[in-house]
N, C-alpha and C positions, 0 to 999 in steps of 0.2 A: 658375650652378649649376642641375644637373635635379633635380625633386622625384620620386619614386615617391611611392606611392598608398599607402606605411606612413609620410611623412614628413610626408603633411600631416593633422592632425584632424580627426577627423570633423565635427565640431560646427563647424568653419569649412564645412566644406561644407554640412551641413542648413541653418549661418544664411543661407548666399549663397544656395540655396533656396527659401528663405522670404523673402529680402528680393526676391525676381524681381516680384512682385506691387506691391513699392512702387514699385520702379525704372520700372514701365510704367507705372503710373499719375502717377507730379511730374513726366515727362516733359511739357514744354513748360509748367508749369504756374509761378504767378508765389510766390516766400517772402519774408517780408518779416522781415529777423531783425537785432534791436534788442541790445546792447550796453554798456557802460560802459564810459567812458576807461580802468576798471582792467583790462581785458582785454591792453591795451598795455602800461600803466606795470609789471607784473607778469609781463611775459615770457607768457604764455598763449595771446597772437593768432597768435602761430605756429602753434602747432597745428592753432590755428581755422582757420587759410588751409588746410590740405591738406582741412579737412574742404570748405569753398568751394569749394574745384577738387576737390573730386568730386563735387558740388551739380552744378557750372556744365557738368562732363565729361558727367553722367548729362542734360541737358536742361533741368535746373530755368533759371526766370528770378528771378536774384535779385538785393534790393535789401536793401543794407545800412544803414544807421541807427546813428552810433553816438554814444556821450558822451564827457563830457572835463569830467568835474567833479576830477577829484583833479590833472589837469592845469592846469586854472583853479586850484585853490586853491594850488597850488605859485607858480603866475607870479604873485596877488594877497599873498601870503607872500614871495616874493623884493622885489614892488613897497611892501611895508609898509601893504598897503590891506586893512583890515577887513572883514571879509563882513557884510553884512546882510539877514538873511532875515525875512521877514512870511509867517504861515503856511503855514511850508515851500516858500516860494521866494525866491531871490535878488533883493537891490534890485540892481538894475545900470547903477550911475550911469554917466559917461561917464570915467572913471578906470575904473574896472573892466570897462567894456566894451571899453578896449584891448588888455585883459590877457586879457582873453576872445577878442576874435579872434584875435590871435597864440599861443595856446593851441590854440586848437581849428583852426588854418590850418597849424600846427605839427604838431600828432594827425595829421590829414588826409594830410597826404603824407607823415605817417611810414607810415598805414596804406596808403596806395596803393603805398612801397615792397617794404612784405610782404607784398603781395598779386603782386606784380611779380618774388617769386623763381622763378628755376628751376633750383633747384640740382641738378646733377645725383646719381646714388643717393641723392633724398628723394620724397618725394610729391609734388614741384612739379615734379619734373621735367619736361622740354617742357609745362609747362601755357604757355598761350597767353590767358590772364587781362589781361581788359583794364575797363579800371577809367572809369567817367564820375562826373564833378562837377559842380556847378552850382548856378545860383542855381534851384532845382526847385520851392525851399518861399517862397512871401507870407507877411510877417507881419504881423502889428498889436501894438502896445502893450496888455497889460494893462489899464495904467491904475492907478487908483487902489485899493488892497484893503486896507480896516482905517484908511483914514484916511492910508496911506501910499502915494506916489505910486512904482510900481515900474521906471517908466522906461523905461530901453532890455531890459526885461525883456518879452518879446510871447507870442504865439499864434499858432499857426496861420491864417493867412485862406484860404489855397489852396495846393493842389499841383498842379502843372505835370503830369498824369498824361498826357497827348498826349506830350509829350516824354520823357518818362520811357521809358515805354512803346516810344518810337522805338528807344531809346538799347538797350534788351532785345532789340529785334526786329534787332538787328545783333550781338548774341550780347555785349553789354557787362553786366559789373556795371554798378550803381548803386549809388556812396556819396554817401548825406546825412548832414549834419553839423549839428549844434543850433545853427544859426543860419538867420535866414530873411529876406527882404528887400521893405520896404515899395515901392511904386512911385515912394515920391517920394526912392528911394537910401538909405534909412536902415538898420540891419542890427540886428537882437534875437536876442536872448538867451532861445535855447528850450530842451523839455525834450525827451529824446530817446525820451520815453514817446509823448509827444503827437504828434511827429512820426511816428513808427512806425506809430502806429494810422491817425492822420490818409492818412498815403500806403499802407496797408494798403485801406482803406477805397475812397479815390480809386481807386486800380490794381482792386479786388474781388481783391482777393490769395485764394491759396486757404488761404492760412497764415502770420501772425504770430507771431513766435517771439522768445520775450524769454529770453536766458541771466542770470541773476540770481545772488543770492550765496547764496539757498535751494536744498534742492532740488529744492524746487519747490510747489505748495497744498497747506498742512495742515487739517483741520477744527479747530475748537476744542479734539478732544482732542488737538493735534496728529497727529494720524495721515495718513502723506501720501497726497494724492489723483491715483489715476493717471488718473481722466476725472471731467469734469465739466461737468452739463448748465449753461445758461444760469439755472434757477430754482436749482440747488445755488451758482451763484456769487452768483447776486441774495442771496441768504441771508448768505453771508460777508461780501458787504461790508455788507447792512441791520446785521449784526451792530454793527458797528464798531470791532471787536478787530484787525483786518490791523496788521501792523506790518512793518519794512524793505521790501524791491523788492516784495514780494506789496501792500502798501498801494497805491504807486505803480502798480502793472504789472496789477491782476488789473481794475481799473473800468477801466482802457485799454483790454483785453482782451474785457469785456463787451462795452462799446461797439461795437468792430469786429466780432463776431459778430452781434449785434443788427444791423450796419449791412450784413450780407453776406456777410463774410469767412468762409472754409468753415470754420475751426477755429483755434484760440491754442493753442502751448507755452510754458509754462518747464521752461528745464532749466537744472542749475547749473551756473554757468562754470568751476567748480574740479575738473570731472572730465575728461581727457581721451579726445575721442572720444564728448563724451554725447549731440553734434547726434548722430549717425549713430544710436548707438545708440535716440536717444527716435523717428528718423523710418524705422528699418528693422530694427525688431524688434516684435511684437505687443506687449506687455508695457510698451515702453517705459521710460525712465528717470526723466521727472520728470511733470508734470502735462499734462493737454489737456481744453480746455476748445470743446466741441465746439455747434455748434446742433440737429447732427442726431441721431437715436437712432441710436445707435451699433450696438444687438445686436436682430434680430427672429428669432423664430422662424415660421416659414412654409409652406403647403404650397410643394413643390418645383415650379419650372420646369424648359422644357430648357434653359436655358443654364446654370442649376446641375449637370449631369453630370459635366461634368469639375471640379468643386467634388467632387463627392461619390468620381468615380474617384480622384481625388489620397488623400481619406480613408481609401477602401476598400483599395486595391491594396497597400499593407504589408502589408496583417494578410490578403489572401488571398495573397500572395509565402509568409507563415507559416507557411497552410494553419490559419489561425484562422477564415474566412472562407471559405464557399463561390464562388470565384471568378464574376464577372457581366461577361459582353459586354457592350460601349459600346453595341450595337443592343439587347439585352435592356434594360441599364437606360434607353435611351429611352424603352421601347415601356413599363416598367413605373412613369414618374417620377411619375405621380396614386399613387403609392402613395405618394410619399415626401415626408416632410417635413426640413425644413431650420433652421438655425440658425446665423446670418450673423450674421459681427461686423465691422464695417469693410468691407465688402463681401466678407468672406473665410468660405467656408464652415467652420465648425470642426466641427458635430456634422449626424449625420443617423441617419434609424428609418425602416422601412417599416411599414405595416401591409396584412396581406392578410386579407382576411374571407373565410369560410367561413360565411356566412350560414344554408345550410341547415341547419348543424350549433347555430350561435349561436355561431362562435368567431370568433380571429382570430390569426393570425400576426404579432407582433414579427419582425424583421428585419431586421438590417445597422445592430444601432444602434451608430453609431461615434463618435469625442470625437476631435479632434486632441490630441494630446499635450500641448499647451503647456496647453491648457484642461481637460484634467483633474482631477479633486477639486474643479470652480470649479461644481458643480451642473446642468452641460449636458446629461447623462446623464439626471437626475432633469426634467430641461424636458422635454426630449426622449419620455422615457417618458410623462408626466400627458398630455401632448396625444396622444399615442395612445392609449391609455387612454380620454380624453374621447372620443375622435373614434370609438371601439370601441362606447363606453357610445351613443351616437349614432346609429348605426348597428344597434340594438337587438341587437349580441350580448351575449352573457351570461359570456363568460368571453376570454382572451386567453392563447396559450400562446409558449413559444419553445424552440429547441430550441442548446444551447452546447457548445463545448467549454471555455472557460475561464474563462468569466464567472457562474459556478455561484452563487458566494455574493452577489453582486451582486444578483442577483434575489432570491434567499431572502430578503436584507434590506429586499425592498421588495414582499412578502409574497405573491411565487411562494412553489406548492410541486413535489417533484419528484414527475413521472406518467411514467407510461408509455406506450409507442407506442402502443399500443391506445387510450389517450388521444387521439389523434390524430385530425381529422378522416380520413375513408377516404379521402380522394384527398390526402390528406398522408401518409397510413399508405404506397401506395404508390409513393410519393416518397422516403421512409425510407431514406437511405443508412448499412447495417453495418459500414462500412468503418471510416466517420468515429467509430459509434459517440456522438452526439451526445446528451447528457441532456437530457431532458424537464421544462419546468417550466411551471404551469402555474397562471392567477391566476382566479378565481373572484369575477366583481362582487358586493357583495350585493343584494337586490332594495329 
């Protein structure tokens, strides 16, 4: 079937758009996205797989990690063997560690099946997903905690990141599985937090991504958090209030950031479609826990131009905007400041000074849409403003066609052309009929 250009939504077209920016940049870059056995036992990992093959389609290198605890507790329930846990982790004597690996050896190649569909009219169609396993992860025994000896229960000692590594550079997933293997043959009982971060770390992944059953980091008034710096996460957990996968998942997540790794997601497993949505929409859907500062405001470069033409060219296509050549705004980008979030320009202002007079010209301040009413506008203004007051003039004007009250409320008033500096005065286009508003420092 052919679509016409009234069949398909707009809004599918601005998100594919917007998402062009993430697609260039996880090209070739390495995710590391972590899981629970209920992703399977609950019908869910199907989905997951078309979002993976078009992870794996788009260039990313990815490395999966997943659990098999509800799996385990089903084969130690069929085998009439009791769980025992010492502060929230499993004893794993050698009865339950046979239930454990036929559990989790079972997971494994159930999930390497569904990663191995290509049904035709689904999203796995001709994908060409090919899958590695291996003994990738060293472990060690625990040991002893609380007086109790946890056995075949270990930790991480190493990951196999050369190999791993090889296995990506031939365009293969990698699935790891919570178990890990000592040198001297022995096999334990991991957790699939630790592993994640652990081979996040190792690889310098540029992103760890845990799907959880939240959705995603609350603050203590539960209110959910869509980014969060490394001292906002140190806080939640000093707290010591985290409870369910956030306990578990968000000190894993520190770690890996603190250790290198460019940024942590959760998003929750119960939404379909939320990988996509939390890694190729601004906004995203659950939390990211990032090292770096996410938003600067800045004066402009050149290679912000086409940042700022993408901004501009809408609202001059309206005839909201006095339209600006690519070589003009080269030749004018010291005037312009900027305001970057994720490396994505969202707002820009110019300022032009008219020093003889003691003014200055606001200009082409613009807000991407998505970040609108979020205060960008008001960023954007004060530092031009400062940068005015700096500059020793004494007042700052602009001239609008529809942003009239915008200004009033932030304590323009309106003048008239004669207001104007004189080599602005004949500049004055009647056509446009543009109002005059006009902001007076005080001394």
């Amino acid at each position: 079937m052919r679509y016409t250009s009234a069949m398909i939504p707009p809004e599918f077209v601005n998100w594919f758009r917007f998402s062009a920016p993430y697609i260039n940049a996880f090209r070739g870059k390495t995710f590391v996205l972590a899981f629970g056995g209920e992703m399977v036992s609950d019908g869910k990992f199907v989905g997951l797989t078309h979002d993976i093959n078009l992870l794996a389609s788009l260039g990313v290198r990815i490395v999966l990690v997943h659990g098999a605890r509800p799996q385990i507790e089903s084969r130690l329930e069929e085998a009439g063997i009791s769980g025992h846990y010492v502060e929230g982790m499993r004893v794993t004597d050698p009865l339950a560690l046979q239930q454990v690996k036929e559990a989790v050896g079972r997971l494994r190649v159930e999930i390497e099946a569904l990663l191995s569909m290509g049904l035709a009219n689904s999203p796995m169609a001709n994908a060409d997903i090919r899958v590695s396993s291996g003994n990738f992860i060293t472990a060690k025994p625990i040991g002893v905690i609380s007086g109790v000896d946890l056995q075949y229960t270990g930790q991480v000692r190493k990951v196999d990141a050369v190999a791993i590594k090889s296995r990506l550079d031939f365009g293969e997933i990698v699935l790891l599985s919570p178990l890990g293997y000592s040198p001297t043959g022995e096999i334990f009982n991991l957790t699939l937090e630790e592993i994640a971060t652990q081979a996040a770390i190792s690889l310098k992944a540029d992103k760890l991504i845990f799907l959880m059953e939240e959705e995603g980091i609350r603050d203590a008034s539960g209110r959910l958090l869509r980014e969060l710096s490394i001292s906002n996460a140190e806080s939640l957990v000093g707290m010591g209030h985290l409870s369910g996968d956030t306990a578990h998942y968000l000190p894993c997540a520190l770690k890996s950031c603190r250790s290198g790794v460019g940024r942590a997601h959760f998003v929750s497993r119960h939404v379909d479609g939320a990988l996509i949505l939390e890694l190729f929409t601004h906004e995203g859907i659950g939390s990211m826990l990032t090292r770096d500062i996410l938003e600067s405001l800045r004066e402009a470069r050149i290679e912000d131009v086409g940042g700022i033409l993408a901004l501009i060219e809408p609202l001059e296509a309206e005839g909201v905007l006095v339209r600006r050549q690519r070589e003009r705004l080269e030749m004018e980008i010291d005037r312009f400041f900027v305001l970057e979030h994720d490396r994505m320009v969202i707002g820009c202002a110019a300022l032009y000074p008219y020093p003889e007079e003691g003014r200055g010209e606001i200009a082409c301040l613009v807000v991407h849409p998505e970040f609108r009413n979020s205060g960008v506008g008001d960023r954007l203004l004060a530092r031009l403003e400062e940068k005015a007051r700096k500059l020793g003039l004494d007042a700052v004007f602009v001239l609008t066609t529809r942003t009239a009250h915008w200004f009033v409320e932030r304590g323009f008033q309106e003048a008239g052309v004669a207001d104007l500096p004189e080599q602005k005065q004949s500049l004055y286009n009647y056509k446009r009929r543009s109002k005059v508003f006009l902001k007076r420092f005080s001394a």
